[in-house]
C-alpha positions in Angstrom: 13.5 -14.1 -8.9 14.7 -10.3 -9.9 12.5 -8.6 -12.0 13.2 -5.5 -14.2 12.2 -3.0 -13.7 10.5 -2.7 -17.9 8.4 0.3 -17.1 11.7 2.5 -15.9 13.3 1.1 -19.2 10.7 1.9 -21.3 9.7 5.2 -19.7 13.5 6.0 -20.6 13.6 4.7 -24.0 10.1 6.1 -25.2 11.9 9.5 -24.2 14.7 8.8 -26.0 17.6 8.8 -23.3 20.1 6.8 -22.8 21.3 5.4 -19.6 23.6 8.0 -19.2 21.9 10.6 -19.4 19.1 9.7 -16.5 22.3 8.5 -14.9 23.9 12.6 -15.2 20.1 14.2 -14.9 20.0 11.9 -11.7 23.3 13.0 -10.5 24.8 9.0 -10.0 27.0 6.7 -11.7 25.5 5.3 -15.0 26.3 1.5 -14.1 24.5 2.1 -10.9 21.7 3.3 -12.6 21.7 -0.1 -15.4 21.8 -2.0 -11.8 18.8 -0.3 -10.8 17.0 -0.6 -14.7 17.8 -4.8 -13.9 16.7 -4.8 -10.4 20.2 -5.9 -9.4 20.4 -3.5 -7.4 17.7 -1.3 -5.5 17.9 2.3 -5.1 18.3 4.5 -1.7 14.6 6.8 -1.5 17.4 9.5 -1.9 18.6 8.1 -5.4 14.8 7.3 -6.5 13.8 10.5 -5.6 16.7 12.1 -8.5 15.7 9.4 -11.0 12.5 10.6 -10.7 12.5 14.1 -10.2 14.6 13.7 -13.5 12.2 11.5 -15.6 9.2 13.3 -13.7 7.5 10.5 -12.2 6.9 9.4 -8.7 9.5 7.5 -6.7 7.8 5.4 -5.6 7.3 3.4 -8.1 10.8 1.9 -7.4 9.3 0.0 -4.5 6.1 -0.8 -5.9 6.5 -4.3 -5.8 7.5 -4.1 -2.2 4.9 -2.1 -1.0 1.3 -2.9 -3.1 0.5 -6.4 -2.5 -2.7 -5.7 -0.1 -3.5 -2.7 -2.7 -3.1 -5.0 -5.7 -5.1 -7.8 -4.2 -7.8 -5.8 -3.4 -8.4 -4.2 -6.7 -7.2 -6.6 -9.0 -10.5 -7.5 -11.0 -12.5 -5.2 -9.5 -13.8 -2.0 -11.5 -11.3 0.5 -10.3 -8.5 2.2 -11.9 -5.4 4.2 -10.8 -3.4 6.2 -12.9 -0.5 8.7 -12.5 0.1 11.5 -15.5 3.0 14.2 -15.4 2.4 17.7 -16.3 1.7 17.1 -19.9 -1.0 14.0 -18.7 1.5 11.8 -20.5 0.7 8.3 -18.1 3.4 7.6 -15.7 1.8 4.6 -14.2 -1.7 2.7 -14.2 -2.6 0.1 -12.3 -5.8 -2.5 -13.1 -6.5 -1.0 -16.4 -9.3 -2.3 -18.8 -8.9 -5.4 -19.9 -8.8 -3.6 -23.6 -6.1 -1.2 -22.7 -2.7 -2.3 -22.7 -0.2 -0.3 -20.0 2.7 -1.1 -21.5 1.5 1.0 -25.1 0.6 4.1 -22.7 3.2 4.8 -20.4 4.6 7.9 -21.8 1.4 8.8 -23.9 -0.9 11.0 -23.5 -4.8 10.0 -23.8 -5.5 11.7 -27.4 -2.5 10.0 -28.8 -4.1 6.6 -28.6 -7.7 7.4 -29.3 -10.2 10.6 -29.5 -13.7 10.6 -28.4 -15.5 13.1 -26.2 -14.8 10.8 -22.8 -11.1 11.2 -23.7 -11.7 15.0 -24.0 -13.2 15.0 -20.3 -10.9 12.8 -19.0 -7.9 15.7 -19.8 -10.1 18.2 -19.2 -10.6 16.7 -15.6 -6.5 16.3 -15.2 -5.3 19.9 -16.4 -7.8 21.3 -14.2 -6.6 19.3 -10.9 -3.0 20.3 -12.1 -3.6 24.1 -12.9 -6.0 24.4 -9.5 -3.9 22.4 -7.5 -7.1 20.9 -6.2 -8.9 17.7 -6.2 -11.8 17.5 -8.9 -14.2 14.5 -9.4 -16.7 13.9 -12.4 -18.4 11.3 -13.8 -17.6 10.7 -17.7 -19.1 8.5 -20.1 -16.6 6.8 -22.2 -17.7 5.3 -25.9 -16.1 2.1 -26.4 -16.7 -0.2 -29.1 -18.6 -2.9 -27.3 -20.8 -0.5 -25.2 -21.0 2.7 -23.4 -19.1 2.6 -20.2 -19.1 5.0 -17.5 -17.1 6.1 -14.5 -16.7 8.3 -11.6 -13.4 9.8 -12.2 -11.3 11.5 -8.9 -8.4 13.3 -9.9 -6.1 15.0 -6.9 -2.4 17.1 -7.6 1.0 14.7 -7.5 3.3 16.9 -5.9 7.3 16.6 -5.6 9.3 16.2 -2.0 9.9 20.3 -2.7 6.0 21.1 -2.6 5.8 21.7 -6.7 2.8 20.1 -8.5 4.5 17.9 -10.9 1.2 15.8 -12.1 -2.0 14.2 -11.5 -3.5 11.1 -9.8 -6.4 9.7 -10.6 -9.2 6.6 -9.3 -11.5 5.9 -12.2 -14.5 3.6 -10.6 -16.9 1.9 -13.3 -20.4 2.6 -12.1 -22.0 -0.5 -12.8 -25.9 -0.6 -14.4 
């Protein structure tokens, strides 16, 4: 069973592009890139590398589903988070999220434009600082949610692009238990 590729279609419609103009940005030919929105066709790591250079995001999200299945079955459930931000920490990709946060609302959003509270604040904090030092930073951060207080050990590290150039931020987000 082929299935879309929704976060590439929504990363592309919540920027408000059109499929020919990742297509151009990407330098390849706009039904080839609809093939590759519909998982008809997969892209070369040459082509995946322009698409995402051009939506700043990392290619390898293309193959995802080829390569995460030992990943995803090891954290699925458990209380760890992974999460990619581009230079303006708007999400890129998460993977295991909380159970009250919903992926497909954040990809393409930034923290503060879904909620404020000072664990929010620390969590950017923690991102612009791995992005403008280039260097990994860990903290812990207590996040107030509306059931109960949680908190997490938060590593960020620098994304970089095939050229070398920071182009975001990755971050593991580990729930310290009680």
């Amino acid at each position: 069973m082929i299935k879309i590729r929704e976060w590439l279609i929504q990363l592309r419609k919540e920027r408000n592009l059109t499929q020919q103009q990742v297509a151009k940005g990407a330098f390849i030919d706009r039904a080839y890139y609809a093939q590759i929105e519909t998982s008809s066709r997969n892209p070369s790591i040459a082509v995946a590398s322009q698409i995402a250079n051009f939506l700043h995001v990392n290619p390898y999200l293309f193959f995802s589903e080829y390569l995460s299945e030992p990943f995803e079955i090891a954290l699925l459930h458990s209380p760890i988070i992974v999460a990619h931000c581009d230079l303006e920490l708007k999400y890129t990709w998460m993977f295991n999220p909380d159970p009250d946060f919903d992926t497909s609302t954040v990809i393409g959003r930034r923290d503060d434009h879904t909620n404020i509270n000072d664990g929010i604040t620390a969590l950017m904090e923690l991102k612009r600082k791995v992005i403008e030092t280039r260097s990994p930073v860990h903290k812990r951060i207590l996040f107030p949610l509306p059931s109960a207080h949680t908190e997490y050990y938060v590593f960020g590290q620098p994304l970089y692009n095939d050229d070398g150039k920071v182009v975001g931020a990755s971050t593991t987000s580990t729930q310290l238990l009680p």
